[in-house]
SETI-551466 format. One record per residue: residue number from 1; residue in three letters; y, z, x negated of N, C-alpha, C in turn. Coordinates in steps of 0.02 Angstrom, whole numbers. Example, Ala and Ser with C-alpha at 12.3 -4.5 7.8 and 13.67 -1.06 7.14 Angstrom:
// SETI-551466
num | residu | n_Y | n_Z | n_X | ca_Y | ca_Z | ca_X | c_Y | c_Z | c_X
1 | ala | -284 | 390 | -660 | -225 | 390 | -615 | -165 | 390 | -660
2 | ser | -112 | 354 | -642 | -53 | 357 | -684 | 2 | 394 | -645
//
This chain:
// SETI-551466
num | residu | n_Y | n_Z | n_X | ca_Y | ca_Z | ca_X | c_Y | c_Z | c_X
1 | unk | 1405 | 5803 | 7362 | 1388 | 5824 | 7429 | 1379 | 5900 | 7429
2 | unk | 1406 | 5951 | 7469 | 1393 | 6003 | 7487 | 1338 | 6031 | 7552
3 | unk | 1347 | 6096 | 7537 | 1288 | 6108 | 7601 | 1279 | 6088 | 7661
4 | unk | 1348 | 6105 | 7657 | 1367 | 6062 | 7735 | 1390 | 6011 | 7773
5 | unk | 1373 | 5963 | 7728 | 1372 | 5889 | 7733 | 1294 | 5856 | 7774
6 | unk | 1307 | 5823 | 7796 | 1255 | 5792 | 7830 | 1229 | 5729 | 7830
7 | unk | 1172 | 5693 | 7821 | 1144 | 5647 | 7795 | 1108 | 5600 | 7872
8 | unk | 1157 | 5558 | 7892 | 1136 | 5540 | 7944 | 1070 | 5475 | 7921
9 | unk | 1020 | 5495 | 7933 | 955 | 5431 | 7938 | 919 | 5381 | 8003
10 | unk | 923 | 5349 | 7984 | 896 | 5292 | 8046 | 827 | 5312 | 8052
11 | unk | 830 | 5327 | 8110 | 769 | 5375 | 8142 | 709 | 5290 | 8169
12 | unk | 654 | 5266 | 8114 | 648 | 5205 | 8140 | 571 | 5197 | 8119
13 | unk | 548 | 5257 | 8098 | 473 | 5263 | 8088 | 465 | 5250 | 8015
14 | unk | 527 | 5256 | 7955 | 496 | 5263 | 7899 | 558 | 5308 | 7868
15 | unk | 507 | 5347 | 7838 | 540 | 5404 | 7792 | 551 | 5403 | 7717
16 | unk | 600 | 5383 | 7682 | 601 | 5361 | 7619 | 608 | 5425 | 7588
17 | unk | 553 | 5476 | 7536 | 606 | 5552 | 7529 | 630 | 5535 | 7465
18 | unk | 651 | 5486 | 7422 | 679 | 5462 | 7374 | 735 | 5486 | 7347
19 | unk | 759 | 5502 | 7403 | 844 | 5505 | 7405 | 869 | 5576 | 7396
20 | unk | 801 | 5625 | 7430 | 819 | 5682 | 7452 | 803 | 5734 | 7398
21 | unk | 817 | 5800 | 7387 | 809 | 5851 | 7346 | 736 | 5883 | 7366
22 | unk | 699 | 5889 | 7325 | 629 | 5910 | 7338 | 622 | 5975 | 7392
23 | unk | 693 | 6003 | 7369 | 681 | 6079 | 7398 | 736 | 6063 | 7481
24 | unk | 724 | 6006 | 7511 | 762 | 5992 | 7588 | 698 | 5966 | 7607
25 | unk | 653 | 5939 | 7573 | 566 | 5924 | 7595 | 561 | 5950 | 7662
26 | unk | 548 | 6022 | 7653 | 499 | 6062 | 7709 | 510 | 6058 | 7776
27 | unk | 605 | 6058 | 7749 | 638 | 6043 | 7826 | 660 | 5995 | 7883
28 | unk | 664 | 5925 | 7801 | 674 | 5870 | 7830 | 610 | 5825 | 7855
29 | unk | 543 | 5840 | 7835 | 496 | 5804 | 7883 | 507 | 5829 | 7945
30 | unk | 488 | 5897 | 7968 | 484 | 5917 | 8052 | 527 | 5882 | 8074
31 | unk | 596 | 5886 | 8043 | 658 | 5874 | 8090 | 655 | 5795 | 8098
32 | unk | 619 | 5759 | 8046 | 626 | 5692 | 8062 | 569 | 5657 | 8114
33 | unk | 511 | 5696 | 8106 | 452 | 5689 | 8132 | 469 | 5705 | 8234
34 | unk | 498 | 5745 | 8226 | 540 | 5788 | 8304 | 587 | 5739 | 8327
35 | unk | 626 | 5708 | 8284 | 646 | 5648 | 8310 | 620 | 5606 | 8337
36 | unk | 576 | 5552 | 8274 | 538 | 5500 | 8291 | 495 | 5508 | 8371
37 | unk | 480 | 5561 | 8391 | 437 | 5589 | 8426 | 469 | 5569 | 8494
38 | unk | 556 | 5593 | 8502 | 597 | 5608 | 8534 | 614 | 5544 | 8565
39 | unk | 617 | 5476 | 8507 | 628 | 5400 | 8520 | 568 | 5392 | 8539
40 | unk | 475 | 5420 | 8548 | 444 | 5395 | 8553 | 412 | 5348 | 8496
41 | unk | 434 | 5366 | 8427 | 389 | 5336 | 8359 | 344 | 5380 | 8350
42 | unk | 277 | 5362 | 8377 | 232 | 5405 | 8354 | 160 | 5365 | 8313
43 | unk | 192 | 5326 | 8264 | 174 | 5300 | 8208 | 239 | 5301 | 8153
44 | unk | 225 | 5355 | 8095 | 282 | 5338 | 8056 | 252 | 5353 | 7993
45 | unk | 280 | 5338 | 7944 | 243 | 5314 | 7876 | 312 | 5348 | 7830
46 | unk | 289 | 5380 | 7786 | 337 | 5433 | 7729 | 300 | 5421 | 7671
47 | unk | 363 | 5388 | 7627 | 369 | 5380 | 7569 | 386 | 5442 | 7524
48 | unk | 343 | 5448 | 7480 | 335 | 5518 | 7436 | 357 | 5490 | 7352
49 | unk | 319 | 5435 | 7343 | 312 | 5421 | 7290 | 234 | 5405 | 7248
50 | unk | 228 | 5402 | 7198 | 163 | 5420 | 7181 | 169 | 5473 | 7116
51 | unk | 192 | 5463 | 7067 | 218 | 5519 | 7028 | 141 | 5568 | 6999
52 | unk | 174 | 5641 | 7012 | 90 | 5671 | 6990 | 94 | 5709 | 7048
53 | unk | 117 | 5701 | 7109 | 81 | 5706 | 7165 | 100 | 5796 | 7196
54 | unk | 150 | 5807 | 7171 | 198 | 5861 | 7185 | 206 | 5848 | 7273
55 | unk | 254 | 5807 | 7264 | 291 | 5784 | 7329 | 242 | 5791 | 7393
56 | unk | 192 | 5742 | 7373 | 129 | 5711 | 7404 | 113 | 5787 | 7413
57 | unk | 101 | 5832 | 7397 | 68 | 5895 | 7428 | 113 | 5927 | 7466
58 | unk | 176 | 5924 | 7449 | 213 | 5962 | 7509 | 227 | 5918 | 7569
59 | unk | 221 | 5858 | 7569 | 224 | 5845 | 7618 | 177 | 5848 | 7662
60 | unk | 96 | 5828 | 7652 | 49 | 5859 | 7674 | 40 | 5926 | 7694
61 | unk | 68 | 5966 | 7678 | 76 | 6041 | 7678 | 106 | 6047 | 7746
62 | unk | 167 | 6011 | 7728 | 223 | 6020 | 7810 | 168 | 5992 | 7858
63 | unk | 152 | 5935 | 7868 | 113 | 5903 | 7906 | 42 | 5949 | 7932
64 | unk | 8 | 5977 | 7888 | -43 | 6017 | 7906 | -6 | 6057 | 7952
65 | unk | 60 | 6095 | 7933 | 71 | 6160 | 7988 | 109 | 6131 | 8055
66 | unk | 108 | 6060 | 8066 | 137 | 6028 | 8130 | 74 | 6014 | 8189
67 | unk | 101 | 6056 | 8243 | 29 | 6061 | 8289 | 57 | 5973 | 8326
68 | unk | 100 | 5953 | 8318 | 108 | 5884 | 8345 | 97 | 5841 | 8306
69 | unk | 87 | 5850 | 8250 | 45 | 5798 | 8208 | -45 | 5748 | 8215
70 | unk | -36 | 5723 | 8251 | -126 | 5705 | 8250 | -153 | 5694 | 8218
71 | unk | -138 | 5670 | 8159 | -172 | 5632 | 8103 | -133 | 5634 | 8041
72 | unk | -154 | 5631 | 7992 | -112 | 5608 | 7937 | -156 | 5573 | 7862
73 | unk | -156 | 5518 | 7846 | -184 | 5473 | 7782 | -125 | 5456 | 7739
74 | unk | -158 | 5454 | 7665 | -130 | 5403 | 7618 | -114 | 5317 | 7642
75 | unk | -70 | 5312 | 7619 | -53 | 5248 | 7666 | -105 | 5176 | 7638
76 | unk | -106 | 5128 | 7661 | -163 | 5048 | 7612 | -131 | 5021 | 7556
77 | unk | -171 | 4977 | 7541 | -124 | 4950 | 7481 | -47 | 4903 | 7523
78 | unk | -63 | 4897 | 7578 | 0 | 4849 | 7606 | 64 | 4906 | 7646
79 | unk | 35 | 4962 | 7622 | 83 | 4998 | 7655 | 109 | 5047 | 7594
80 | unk | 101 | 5058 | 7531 | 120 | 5097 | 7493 | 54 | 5136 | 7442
81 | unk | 25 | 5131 | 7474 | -54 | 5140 | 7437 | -46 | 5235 | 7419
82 | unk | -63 | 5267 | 7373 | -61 | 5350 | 7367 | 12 | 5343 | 7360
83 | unk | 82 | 5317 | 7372 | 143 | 5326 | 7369 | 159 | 5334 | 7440
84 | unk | 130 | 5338 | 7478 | 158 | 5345 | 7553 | 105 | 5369 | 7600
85 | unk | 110 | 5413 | 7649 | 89 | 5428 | 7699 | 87 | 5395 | 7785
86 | unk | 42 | 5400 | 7796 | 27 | 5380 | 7891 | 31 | 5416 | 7911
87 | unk | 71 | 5438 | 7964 | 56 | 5506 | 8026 | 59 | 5488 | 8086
88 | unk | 18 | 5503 | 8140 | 15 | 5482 | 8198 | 49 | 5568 | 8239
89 | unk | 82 | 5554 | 8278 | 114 | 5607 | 8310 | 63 | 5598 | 8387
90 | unk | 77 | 5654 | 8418 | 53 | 5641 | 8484 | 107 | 5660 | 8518
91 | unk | 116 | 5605 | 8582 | 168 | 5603 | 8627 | 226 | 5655 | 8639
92 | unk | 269 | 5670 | 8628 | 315 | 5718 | 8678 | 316 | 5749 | 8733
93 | unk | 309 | 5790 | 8776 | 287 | 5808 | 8851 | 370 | 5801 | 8881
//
């Protein structure tokens, strides 16, 4: 895959970053989060991993600097447990 190839994702309230290169992180939450938002998912849950918790900080990181973010937790044990995140978005205007 080159740069300019494009990775179409089912915009459906879960974010797997499994797949993705650590360093497309920063850009691909907003843009997915701006979506979800856009369909009106404003419950969506991102899979990081659990690992040693690299990931898990940048994604929190992105999330802290999103003023449309309302909330954000480690996900339960039925949802991914410290391998995944909760974010509640607030509405779209």
């Amino acid at each position: 895959m080159t740069d300019n190839d494009h990775v179409h994702l089912p915009i459906d309230g879960t974010l797997d970053l499994h797949a993705f290169h650590p360093s497309d992180i920063k850009s691909l939450v907003p843009d997915y989060l701006e979506e979800c938002r856009n369909k009106g998912i404003l419950n969506v849950r991102i899979v990081h991993g659990k690992g040693i918790g690299n990931l898990r900080r940048t994604v929190h990181a992105a999330l802290g600097r999103l003023e449309y973010v309302e909330s954000y937790r480690l996900a339960g044990e039925d949802a991914g447990s410290w391998g995944a995140t909760l974010v509640v978005l607030k509405a779209a205007l």
